[in-house]
C-alpha positions in Angstrom: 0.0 0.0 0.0 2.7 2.6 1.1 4.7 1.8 -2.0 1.7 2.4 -4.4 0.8 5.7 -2.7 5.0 6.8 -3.4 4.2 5.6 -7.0 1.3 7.2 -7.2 3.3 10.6 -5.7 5.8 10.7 -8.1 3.7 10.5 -10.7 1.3 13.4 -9.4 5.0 15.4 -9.8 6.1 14.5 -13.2 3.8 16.8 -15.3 4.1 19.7 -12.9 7.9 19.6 -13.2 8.0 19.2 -16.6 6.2 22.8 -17.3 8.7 24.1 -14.7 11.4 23.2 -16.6 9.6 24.4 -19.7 8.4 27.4 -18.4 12.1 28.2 -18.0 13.4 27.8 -20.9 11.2 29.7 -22.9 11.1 32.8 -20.4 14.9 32.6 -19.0 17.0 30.7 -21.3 15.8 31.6 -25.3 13.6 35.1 -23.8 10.8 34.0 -26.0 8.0 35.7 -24.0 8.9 39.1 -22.9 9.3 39.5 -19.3 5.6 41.9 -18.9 3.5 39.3 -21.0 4.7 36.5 -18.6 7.8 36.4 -16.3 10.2 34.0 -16.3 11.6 31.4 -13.3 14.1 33.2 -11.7 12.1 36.5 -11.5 9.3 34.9 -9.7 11.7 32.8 -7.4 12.9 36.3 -6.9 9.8 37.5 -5.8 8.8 34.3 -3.7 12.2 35.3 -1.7 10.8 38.5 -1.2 7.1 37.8 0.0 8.4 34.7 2.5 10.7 37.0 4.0 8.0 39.9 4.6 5.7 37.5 6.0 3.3 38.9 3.8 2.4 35.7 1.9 1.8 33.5 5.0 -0.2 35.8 6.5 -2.5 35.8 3.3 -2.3 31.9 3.4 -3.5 31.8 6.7 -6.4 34.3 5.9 -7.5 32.4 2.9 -7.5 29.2 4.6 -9.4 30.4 8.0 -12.3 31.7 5.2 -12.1 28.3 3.5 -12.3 26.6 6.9 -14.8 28.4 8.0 -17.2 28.8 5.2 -17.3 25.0 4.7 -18.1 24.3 8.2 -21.3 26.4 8.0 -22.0 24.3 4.4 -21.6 21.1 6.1 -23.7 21.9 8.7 -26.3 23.1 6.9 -26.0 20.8 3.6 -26.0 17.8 5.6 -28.4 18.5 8.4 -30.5 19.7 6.1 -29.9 17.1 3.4 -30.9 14.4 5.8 -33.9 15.6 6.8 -34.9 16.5 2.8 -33.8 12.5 2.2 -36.1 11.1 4.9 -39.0 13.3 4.8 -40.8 12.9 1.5 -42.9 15.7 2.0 -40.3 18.6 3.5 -38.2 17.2 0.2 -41.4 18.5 -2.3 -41.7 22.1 -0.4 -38.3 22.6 -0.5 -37.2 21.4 -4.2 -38.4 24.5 -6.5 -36.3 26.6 -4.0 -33.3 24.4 -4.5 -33.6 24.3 -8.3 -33.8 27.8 -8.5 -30.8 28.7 -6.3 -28.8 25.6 -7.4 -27.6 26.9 -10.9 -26.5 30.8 -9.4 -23.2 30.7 -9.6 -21.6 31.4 -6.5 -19.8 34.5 -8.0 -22.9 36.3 -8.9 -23.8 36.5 -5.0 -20.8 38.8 -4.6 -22.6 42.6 -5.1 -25.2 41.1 -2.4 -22.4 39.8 0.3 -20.7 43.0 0.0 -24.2 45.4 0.5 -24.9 42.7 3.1 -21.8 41.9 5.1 -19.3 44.6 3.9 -15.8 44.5 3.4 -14.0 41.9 4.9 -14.1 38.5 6.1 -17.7 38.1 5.6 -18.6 38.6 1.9 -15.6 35.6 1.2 -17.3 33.1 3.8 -20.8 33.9 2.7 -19.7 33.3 -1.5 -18.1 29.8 -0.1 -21.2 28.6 1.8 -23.4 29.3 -1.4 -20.3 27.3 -3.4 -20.3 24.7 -1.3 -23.8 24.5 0.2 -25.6 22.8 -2.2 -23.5 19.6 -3.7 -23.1 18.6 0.1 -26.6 18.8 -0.2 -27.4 17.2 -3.0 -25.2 14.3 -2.3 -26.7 13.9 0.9 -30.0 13.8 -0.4 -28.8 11.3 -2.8 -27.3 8.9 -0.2 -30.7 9.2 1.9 -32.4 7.5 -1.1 -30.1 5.2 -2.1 -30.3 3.5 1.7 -31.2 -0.4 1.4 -34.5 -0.8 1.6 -34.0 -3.9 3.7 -32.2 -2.1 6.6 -35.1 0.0 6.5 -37.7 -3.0 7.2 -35.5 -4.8 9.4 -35.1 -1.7 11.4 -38.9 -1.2 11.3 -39.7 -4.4 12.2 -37.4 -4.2 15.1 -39.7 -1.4 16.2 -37.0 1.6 15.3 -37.9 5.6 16.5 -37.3 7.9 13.7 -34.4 9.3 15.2 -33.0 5.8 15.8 -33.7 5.1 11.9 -31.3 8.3 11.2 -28.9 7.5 13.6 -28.6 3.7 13.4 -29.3 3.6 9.7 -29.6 6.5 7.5 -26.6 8.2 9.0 -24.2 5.1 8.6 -25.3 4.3 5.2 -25.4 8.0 3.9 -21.9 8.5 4.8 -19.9 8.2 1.6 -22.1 10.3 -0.2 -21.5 12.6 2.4 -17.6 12.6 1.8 -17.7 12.3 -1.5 -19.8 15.8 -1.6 -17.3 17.1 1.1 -14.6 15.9 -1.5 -16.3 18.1 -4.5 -17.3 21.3 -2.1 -13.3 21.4 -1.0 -12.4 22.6 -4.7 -15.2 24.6 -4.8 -14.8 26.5 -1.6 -11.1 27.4 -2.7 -11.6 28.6 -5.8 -15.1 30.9 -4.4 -12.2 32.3 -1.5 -10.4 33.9 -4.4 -12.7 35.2 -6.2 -14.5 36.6 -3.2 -11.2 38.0 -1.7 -10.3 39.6 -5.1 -13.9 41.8 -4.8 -15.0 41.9 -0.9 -12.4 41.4 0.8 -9.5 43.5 2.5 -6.7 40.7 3.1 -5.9 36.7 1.7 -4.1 35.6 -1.5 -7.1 36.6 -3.8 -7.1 40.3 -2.6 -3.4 40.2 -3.1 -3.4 39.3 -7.0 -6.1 42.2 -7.4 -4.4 44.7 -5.6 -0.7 43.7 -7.0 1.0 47.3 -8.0 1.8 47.0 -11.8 -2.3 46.3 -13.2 -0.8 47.0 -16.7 1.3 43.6 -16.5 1.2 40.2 -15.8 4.2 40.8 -12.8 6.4 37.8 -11.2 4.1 38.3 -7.8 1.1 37.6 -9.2 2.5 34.6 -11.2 4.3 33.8 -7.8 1.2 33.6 -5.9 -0.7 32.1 -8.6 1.9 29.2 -7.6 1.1 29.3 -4.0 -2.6 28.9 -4.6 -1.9 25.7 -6.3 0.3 24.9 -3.6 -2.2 25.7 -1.3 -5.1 23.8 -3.1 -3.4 20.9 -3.7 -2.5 20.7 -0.1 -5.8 21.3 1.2 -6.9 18.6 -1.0 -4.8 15.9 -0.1 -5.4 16.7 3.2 -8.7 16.4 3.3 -9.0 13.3 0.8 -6.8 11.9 3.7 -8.7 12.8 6.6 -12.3 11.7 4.7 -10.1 8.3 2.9 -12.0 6.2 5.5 -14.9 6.6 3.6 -13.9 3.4 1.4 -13.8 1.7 4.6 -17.1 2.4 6.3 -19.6 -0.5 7.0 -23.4 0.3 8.0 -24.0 -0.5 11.7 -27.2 -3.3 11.4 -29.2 -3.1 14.2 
């Protein structure tokens, strides 16, 4: 197992250094690109230098990922909580779909002018534009592992005389759970690319709000390029971490009562 995860590593590393190495010698080595359409390596190495030793950039990290954090906490909540209860109850499912369907397709950037009349300028607006991002496929994959419980556990647990909140608990819950993670899994991606957009409009500090307010509008400059890099970085390691922390879901049995 360990070997195939280094395998599988490696390989995640190969296409990313490749371009690197690319990237270099068309912008440092033969000066193909000039320097204000795209920088090269060493300038944006440069500027990495700079921003680490500022303590600039990990104070933006740690922004971003506090909004991130933050705003998919209130989405799990709500999705899931409220995804159960859509799954199980039949009824509370119909009232509730024509609101869903017509939220649903908004993207989440299009809620920006409202978070910022709302919530102002700051951390708010970002968190708000992530809970509408993530919100509703932890939702919808809830719902979706609600109704795709065994009908047999249902019976058994009805014939052994199950409450309705022992049915959630002992049987919906359990067998709902990978649909859960896997709709954690997709609102992850979502939430980090909603941070930057959000922080590049309503917010006042994080990586996005640094790429907008970058001196030099008039050209693509090694920062932005340089923290462009550290929000893939950043996403894959969120990511990975994450896919770690929720990898049990391949292992999860349902608890039979």
């Amino acid at each position: 197992m360990n070997s195939l995860r280094e395998e599988y590593s490696r390989e995640m590393i190969i296409l990313p250094v490749i371009l690197i190495i690319i990237w270099y010698l068309i912008c440092d080595v033969f000066q193909l690109i000039p320097s204000y359409m795209f920088p090269g390596l060493t300038d944006v190495a440069n500027s990495f230098v700079k921003l680490v030793a500022s303590g600039q950039l990990f104070k933006d990290i740690l922004e971003t990922l506090y909004k991130v954090l933050f705003g998919m906490l209130l989405a799990s909540v709500v999705g899931i909580t409220l995804g159960i209860m859509l799954g199980w109850f039949k009824r509370l499912e119909r009232l509730c779909r024509l609101v869903i369907s017509i939220l649903r397709p908004i993207p989440p950037i299009a809620w920006i002018p409202f978070s910022i009349i709302w919530f102002g300028i700051g951390i708010g607006p970002a968190v708000f534009i992530i809970f509408m991002g993530c919100v509703f496929p932890i939702l919808i994959s809830t719902i979706d592992g609600v109704h795709r419980t065994d009908p047999v556990l249902i019976e058994a647990a009805e014939s052994f005389g199950a409450s309705n909140s022992q049915m959630l608990t002992e049987v919906i819950v359990p067998s709902s759970l990978p649909y859960i993670v896997s709709g954690l899994k997709v609102a992850i991606g979502i939430a980090l690319m909603c941070t930057i957009s959000g922080e590049m409009i309503g917010s006042s500090s994080g990586i996005g709000y640094m790429i907008q307010f970058t001196p030099g509008l008039n050209r693509l400059g090694d920062r932005r390029i340089c923290v462009l890099s550290q929000i893939y970085e950043l996403g894959t390691a969120v990511i990975q971490c994450f896919s770690q922390l929720l990898g049990a879901d391949n292992h999860l049995q349902i608890r039979h009562l």
